[in-house]
C-alpha positions in Angstrom: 1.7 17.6 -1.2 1.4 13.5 -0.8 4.3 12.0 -3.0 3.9 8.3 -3.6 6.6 5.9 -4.8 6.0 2.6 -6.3 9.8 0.8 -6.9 8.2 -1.7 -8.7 5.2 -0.9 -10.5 2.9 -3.3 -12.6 0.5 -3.4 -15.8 -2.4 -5.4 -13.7 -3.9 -7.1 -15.8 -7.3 -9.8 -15.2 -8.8 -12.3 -17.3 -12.0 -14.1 -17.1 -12.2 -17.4 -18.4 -15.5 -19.0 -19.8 -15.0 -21.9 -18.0 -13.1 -23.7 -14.8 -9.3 -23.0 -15.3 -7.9 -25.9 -17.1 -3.8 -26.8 -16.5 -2.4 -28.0 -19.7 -5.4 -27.1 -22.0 -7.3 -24.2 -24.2 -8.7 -21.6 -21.9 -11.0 -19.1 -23.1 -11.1 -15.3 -22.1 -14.6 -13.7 -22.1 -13.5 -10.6 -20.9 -10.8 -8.7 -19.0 -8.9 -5.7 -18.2 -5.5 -3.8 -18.3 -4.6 -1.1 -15.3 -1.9 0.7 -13.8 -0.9 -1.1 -10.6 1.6 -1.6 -8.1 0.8 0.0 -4.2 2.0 3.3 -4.7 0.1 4.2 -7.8 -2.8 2.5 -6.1 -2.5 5.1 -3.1 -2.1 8.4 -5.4 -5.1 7.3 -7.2 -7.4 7.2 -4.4 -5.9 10.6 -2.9 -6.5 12.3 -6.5 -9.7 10.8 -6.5 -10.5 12.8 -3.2 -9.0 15.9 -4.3 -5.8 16.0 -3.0 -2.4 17.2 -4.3 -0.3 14.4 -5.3 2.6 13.2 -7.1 3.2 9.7 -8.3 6.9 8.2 -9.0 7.6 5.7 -10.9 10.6 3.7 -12.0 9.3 3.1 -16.2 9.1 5.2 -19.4 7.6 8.0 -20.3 5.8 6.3 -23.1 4.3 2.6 -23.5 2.2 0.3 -22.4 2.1 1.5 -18.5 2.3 5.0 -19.2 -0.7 4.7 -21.2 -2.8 2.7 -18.5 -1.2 6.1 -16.0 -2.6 8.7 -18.4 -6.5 7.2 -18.3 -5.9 7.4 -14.3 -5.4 11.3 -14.6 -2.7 10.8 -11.8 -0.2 13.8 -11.9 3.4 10.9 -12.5 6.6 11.4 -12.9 8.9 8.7 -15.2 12.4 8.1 -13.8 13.4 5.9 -16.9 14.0 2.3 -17.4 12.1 -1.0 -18.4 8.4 -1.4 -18.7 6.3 -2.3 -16.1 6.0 -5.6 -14.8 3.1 -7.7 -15.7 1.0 -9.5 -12.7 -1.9 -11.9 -14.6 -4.5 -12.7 -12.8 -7.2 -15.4 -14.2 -10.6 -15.7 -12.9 -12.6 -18.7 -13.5 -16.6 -19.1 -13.6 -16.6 -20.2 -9.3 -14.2 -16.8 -9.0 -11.3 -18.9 -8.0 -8.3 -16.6 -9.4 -5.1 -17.4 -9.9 -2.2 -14.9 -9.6 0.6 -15.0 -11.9 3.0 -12.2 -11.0 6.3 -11.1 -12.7 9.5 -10.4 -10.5 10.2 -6.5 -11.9 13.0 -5.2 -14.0 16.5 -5.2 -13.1 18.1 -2.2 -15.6 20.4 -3.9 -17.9 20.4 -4.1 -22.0 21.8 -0.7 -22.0 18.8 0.4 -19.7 19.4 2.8 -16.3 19.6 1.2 -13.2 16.4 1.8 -11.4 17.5 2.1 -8.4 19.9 4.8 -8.9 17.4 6.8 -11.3 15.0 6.7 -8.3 17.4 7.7 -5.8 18.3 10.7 -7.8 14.9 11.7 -8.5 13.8 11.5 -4.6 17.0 13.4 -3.9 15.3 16.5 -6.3 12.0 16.2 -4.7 13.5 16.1 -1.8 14.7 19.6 -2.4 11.6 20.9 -4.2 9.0 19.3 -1.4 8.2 21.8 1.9 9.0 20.7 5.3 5.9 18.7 6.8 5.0 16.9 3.0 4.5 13.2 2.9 6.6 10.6 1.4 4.8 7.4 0.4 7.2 4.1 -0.1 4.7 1.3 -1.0 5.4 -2.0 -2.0 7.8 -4.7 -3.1 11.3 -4.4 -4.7 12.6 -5.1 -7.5 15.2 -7.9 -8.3 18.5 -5.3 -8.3 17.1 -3.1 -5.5 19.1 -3.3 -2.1 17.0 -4.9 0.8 17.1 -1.9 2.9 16.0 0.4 0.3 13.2 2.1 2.2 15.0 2.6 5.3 17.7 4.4 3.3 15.1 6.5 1.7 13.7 7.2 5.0 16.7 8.4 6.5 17.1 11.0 3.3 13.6 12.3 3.6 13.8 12.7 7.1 16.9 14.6 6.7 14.9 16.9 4.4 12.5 17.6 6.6 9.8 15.0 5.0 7.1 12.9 6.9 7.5 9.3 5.6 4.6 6.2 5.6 5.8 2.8 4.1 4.0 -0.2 3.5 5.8 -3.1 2.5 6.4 -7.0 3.4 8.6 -9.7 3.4 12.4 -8.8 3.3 12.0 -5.0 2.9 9.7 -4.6 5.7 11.8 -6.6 7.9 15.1 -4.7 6.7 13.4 -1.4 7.4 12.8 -2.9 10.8 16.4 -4.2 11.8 17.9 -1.0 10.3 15.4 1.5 12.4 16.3 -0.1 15.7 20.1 0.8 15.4 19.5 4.1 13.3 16.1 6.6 14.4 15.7 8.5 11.7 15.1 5.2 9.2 11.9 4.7 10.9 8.9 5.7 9.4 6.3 7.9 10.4 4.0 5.8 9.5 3.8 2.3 8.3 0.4 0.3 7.7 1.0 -3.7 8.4 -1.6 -6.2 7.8 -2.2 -8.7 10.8 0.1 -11.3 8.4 3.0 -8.7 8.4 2.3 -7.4 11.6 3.3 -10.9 12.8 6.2 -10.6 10.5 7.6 -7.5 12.1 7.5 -9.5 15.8 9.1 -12.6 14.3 5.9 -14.9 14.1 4.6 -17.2 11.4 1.7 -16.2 8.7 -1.4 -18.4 10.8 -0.3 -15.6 13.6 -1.6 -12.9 11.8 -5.2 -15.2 10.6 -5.0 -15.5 14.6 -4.6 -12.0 15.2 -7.8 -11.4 12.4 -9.7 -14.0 13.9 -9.6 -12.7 17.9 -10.5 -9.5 16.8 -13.8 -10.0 14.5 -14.4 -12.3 18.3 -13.9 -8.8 20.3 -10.9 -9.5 21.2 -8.1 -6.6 20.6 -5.3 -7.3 23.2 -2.5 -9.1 21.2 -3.0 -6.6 17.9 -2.9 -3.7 20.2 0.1 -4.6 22.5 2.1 -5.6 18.9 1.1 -2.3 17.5 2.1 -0.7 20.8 5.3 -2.1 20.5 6.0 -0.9 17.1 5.8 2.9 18.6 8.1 1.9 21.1 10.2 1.1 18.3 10.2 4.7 17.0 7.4 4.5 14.2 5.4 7.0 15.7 2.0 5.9 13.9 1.0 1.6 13.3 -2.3 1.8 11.2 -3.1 -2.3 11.1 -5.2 -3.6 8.5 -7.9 -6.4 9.8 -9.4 -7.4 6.6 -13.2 -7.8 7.7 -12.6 -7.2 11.1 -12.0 -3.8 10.5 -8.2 -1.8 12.3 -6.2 -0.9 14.6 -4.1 2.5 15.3 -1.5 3.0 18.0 -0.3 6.2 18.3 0.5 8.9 21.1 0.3 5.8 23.7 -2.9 5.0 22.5 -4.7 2.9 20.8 -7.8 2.7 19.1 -9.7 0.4 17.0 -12.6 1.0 14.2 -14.7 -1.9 13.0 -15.8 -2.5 9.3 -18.9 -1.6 8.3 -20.9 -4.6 7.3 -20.0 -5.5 3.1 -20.9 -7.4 0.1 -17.1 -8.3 -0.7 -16.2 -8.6 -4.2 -12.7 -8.2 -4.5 -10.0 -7.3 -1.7 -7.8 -6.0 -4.2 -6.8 -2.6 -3.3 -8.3 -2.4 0.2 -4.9 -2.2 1.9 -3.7 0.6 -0.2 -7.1 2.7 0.0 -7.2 1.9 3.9 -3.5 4.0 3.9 -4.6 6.7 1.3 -7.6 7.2 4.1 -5.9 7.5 6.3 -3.6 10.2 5.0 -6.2 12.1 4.1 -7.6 12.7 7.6 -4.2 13.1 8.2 -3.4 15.9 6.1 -6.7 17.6 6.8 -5.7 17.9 10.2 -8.6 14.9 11.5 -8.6 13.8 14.8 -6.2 10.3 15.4 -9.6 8.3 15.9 -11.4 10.0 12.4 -8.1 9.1 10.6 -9.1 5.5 11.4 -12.3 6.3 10.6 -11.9 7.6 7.5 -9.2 4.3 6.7 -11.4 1.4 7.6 -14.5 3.7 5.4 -11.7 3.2 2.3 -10.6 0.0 2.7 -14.2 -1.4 3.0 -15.7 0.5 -0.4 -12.6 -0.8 -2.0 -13.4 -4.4 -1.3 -17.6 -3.5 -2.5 -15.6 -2.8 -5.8 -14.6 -5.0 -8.9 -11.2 -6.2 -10.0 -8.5 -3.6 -9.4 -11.2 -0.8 -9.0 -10.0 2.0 -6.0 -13.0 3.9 -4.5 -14.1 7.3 -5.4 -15.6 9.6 -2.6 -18.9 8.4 -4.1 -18.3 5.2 -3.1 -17.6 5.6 0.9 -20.6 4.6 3.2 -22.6 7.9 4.1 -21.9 7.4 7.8 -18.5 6.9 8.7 -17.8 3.2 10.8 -17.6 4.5 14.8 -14.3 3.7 16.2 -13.4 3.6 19.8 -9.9 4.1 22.3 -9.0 0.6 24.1 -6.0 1.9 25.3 
């Protein structure tokens, strides 16, 4: 069993405009589209789509708006309670220029449970009810309301109940689950899935690190990826799965490293690509894949995700028929 949590899920929803995008004036919506969202429900709807057993959490009500949009997934979700789900608004206009317009989360309040806590308590029961060797999935940000070392707290829990854990998160979480796993072991993950941008994050850099990172690998060259994933196992996260955009991944794990290119794609939206390059990656996990076809099987994800429209996540129909080769460089 794969149990995915998303602390701050999200109604995703994406409008096309007739025309250019126009500040201060009448915009008109052709068409557009309403879906579950948020990292975590992105992740359990690719692993149902494959056929896995999996479990979504999520901080919102049984009924509404989002638990509608959950239902049409078919994703097997259980409600801890609380406000709706955020809205993130994304507009496209006729050149696909979009612009994102993302809400912060709910904070509890107005006589509503704090989310937080409701989670905490719910991960606490699955903790109980999960078998030794399942997989927790923390994905995502958090919420306004949510402590900034949420996920290394939860990590330390599910490790104590015999749980494998993957997070993949940014900004201040990511960096709090860092600081707290180099004084305390058991808050690091067993897994966590940077892009090159958080990657450079983690070590302290600046955001055109990570484009540098992206940009010496799609020119062949691997070295400063590789020795910062290699540093994050020396670190304690026994797995660093590193998302490359087009220029494909890295793994470091075991003292090795290995890296996959990306097959050659017609992009259409990057949406998603992140979170189906982790759900592949648990899959060949899970069905007990060699390191090298776990990376495989991650970069095959990521890239039908981004062949995709919108918010769409891949299907098994959608993969390339021969997986991209990868190869060890350490």
């Amino acid at each position: 069993m794969i149990v995915t949590v998303t602390p701050n899920p999200s109604i995703d929803r994406t409008r096309v405009l007739a025309g250019p995008l126009t500040v201060g004036g009448v915009n008109r919506v052709v068409s557009g589209t309403d879906q579950a969202g948020g990292k975590g429900v992105n992740v359990a709807t690719v692993l149902h789509r494959a056929g896995e057993a999996v479990l979504s959490v999520v901080p919102a009500p049984a009924s509404g708006r989002f638990a509608g949009l959950v239902a049409a997934l078919g994703v097997p979700t259980r409600f801890t309670g609380g406000a709706d789900a955020r809205v993130n608004l994304t507009v496209v206009d006729t050149d696909g220029t979009t612009t994102k317009i993302n809400e912060p989360g709910g904070t509890g309040g107005d006589g509503l449970p704090d989310p937080a806590t409701q989670l905490q308590a719910e991960l606490g029961r699955l903790g109980e009810e999960a078998a030794p060797g399942d997989w927790l999935v923390l994905a995502g940000s958090l919420p306004p309301g949510f402590p900034g070392d949420w996920y290394a707290t939860v990590t330390s829990t599910a490790h104590a109940h015999g749980l494998q854990v993957a997070v993949d998160t940014s900004d201040t979480p990511l960096t709090e689950l860092v600081r707290v796993a180099g004084t305390d072991p058991a808050a690091a993950p067993d897994l966590i899935k940077p892009n090159s941008h958080e990657l450079a994050q983690i070590l302290g850099g600046e955001s055109s690190d990570g484009d540098a990172m992206e940009a010496a690998a799609e020119a062949g060259d691997l070295t400063v990826v590789a020795d910062a994933a290699c540093r994050l196992t020396g670190r304690g996260f026994t797995t660093v799965v590193v998302s490359l955009g087009a220029a494909g991944a890295v793994l470091a794990a075991d003292g090795h490293a290995w890296y996959c290119p990306s097959p050659a794609v017609d992009a259409v939206s990057t949406v998603g690509a992140g979170d189906s390059t982790l759900a592949g990656y648990l899959l060949g996990t899970v069905r007990g894949l060699e390191p090298s076809e776990r990376l495989a099987l991650a970069v095959a994800h990521g890239s039908a995700a981004v062949t995709l429209p919108g918010t769409t996540l891949p299907s098994p129909t959608d993969l390339p028929t021969v997986l991209p080769e990868p190869r060890q460089i350490r």
